[in-house]
C-alpha positions as semicolon CSV with decimal commas, in nm:
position;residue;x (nm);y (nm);z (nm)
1;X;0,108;-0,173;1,080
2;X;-0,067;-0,354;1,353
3;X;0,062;-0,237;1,761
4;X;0,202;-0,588;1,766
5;X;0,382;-0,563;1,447
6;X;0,505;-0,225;1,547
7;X;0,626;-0,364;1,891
8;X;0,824;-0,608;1,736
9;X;1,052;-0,374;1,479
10;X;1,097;-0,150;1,801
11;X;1,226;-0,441;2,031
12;X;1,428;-0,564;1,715
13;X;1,556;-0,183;1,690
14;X;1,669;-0,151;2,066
15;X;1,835;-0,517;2,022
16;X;2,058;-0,417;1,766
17;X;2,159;-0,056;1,929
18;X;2,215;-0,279;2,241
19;X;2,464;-0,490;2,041
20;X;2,612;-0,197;1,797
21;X;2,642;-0,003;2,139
22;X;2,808;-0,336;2,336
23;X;3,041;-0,381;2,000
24;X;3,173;-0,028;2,048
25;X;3,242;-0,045;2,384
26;X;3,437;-0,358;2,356
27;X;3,649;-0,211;2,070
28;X;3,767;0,084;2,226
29;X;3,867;-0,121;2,514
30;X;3,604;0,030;2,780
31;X;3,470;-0,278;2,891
32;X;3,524;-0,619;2,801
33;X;3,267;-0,839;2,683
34;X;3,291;-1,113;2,943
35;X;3,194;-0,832;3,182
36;X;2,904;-0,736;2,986
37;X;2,785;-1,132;3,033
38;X;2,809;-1,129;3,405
39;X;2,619;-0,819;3,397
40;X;2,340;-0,949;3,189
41;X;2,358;-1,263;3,354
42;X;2,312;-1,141;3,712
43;X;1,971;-0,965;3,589
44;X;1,871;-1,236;3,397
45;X;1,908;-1,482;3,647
46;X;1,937;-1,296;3,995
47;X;1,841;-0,922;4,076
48;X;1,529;-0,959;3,858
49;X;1,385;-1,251;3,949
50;X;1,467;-1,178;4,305
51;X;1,181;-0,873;4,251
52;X;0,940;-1,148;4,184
53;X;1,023;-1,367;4,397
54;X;0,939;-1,128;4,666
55;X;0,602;-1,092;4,487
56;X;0,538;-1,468;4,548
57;X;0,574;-1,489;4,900
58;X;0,415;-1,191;4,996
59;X;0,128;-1,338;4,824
60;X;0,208;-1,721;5,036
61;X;0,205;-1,518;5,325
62;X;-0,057;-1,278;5,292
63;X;-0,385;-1,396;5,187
64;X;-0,516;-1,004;5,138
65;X;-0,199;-0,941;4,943
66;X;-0,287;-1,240;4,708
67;X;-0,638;-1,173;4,643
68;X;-0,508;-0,813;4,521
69;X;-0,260;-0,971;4,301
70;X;-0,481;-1,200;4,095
71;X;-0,749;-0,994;4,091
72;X;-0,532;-0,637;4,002
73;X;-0,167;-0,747;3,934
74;X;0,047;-0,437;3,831
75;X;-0,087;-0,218;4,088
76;X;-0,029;-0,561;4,338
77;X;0,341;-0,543;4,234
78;X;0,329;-0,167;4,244
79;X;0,304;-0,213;4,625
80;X;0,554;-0,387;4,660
81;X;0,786;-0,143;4,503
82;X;0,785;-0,257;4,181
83;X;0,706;-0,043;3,877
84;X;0,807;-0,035;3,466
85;X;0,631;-0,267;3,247
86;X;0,624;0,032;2,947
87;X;0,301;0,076;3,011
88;X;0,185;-0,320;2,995
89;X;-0,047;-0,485;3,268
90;X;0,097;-0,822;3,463
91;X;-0,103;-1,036;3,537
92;X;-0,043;-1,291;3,743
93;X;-0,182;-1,648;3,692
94;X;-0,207;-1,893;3,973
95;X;-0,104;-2,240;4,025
96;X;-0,291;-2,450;4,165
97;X;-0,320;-2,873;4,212
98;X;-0,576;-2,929;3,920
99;X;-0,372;-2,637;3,680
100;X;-0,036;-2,505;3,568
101;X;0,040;-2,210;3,378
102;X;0,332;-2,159;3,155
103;X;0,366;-1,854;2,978
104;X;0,531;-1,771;2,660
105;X;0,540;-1,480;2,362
106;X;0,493;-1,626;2,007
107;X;0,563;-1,282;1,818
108;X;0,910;-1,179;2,005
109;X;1,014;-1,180;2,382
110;X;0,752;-0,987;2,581
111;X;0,823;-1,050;2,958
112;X;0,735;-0,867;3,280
113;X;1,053;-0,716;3,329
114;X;1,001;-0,542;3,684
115;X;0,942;-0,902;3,809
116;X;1,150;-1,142;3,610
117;X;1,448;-0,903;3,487
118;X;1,593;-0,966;3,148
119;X;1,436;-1,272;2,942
120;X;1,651;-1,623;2,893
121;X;1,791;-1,644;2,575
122;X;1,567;-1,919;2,530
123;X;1,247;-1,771;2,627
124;X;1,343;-1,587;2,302
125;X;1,432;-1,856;2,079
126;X;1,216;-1,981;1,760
127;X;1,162;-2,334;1,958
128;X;1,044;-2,235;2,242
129;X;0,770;-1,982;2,129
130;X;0,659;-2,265;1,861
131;X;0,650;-2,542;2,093
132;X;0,526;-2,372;2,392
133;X;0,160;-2,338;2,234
134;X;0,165;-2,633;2,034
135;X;0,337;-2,938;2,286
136;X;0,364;-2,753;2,619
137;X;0,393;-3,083;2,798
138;X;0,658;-3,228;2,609
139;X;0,845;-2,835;2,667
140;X;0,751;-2,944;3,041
141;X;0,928;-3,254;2,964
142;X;1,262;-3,112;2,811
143;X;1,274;-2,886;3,126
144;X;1,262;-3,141;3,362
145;X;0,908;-3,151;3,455
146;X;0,644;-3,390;3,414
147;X;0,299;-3,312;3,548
148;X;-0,007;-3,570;3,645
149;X;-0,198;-3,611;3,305
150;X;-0,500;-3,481;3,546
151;X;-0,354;-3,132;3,569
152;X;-0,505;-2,885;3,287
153;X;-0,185;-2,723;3,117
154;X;-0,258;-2,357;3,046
155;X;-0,057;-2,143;2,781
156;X;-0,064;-1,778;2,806
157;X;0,060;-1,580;2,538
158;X;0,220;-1,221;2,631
159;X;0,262;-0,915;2,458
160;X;0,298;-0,536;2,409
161;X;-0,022;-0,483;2,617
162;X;-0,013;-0,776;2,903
163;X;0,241;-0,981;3,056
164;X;0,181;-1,247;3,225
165;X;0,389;-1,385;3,584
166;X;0,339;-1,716;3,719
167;X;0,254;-1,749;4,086
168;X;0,390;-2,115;4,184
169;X;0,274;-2,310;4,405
170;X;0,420;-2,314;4,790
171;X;0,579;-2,632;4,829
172;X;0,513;-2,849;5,157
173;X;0,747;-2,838;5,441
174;X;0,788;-2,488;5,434
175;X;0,589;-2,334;5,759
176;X;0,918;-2,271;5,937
177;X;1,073;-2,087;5,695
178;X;1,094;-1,653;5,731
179;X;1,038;-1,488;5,461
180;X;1,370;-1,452;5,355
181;X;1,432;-1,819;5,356
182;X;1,123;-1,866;5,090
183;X;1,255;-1,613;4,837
184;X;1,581;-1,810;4,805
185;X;1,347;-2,072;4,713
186;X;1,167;-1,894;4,440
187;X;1,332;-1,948;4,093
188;X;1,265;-1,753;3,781
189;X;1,144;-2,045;3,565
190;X;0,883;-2,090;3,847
191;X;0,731;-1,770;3,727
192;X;0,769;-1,838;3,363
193;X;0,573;-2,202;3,444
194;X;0,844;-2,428;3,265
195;X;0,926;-2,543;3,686
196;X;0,798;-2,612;4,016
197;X;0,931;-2,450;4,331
198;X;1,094;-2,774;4,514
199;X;1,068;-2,835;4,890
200;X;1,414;-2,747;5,031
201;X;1,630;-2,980;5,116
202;X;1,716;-3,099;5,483
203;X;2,096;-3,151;5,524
């Protein structure tokens, strides 16, 4: 059995002790399963992401810091307090005006976890991980992003060894801001590469 193949019956194991575990606990009445959502949902979306999001602009503020981080990402994001990918590198792939990254994981759901938390369900699903390699534009698209035809679209497939983090680009207009301010800013699909961070927006 190949390390990939092997990777993939041991994340399909832990999935469906997570669920036999979460099916207990909701039938003796420990915890209800609307409770396990928020939970999952607030690391999906939230407390992870928020780790890379600090990531990202340390590296918009600190040229040093960024140099590290493309040239030697997990020790980068070991710096910054970060640790836990099981052993896998990140690396982290840089936007820029002429190319965009998008990242994806054709055999199952590998995803830097100390960065980006818990993976969307539909990082995981079937059409994403087909479509991703295949049409990434038209993914683009279906997200809500549509790039110049100039810019090269680069697909980077993860797993059990590397992981791969997007480093967006800083949008214009954003000098001012502290520090603080930008991470707000910083989505997790920025760092996936299926969005753009946006300029805030003046009220």
């Amino acid at each position: 059995m190949s390390t990939e193949e092997h990777h993939h019956h041991d994340e399909s194991y832990a999935e469906l002790r997570t669920k036999a575990l979460e099916s207990l606990l909701v039938e003796k009445g420990l915890i209800a399963s609307n409770a396990i959502d928020d939970v999952v949902r607030t690391y999906e979306q939230d407390i992870g992401p928020m780790n890379g999001a600090k990531v990202v602009v340390k590296a918009w503020t600190d040229p040093e810091y960024k140099k590290r981080l493309l040239e030697e990402g997990t020790s980068a994001i070991e710096e910054v307090g970060f640790t836990g990918a099981q052993g896998a590198q990140i690396v982290v792939l840089e936007n820029t005006d002429d190319i965009h990254n998008m990242v994806v994981c054709t055999l199952c759901s590998c995803y830097p976890w100390p960065v980006l938390g818990l993976p969307p369900s539909w990082y995981k699903s079937e059409a994403y991980r087909s479509r991703a390699v295949v049409e990434p534009r038209a993914v683009l698209k279906d997200f809500g992003l549509e790039l110049d035809p100039a810019v090269n679209v680069r697909v980077w497939d993860s797993n059990s060894e590397i992981r791969y983090m997007v480093l967006p680009q800083r949008p214009s207009g954003t000098d001012g801001m502290t520090e603080e301010e930008l991470i707000e800013i910083v989505g997790r699909d920025s760092m996936i590469g299926v969005a753009i961070v946006e300029s805030p927006t003046i009220v």
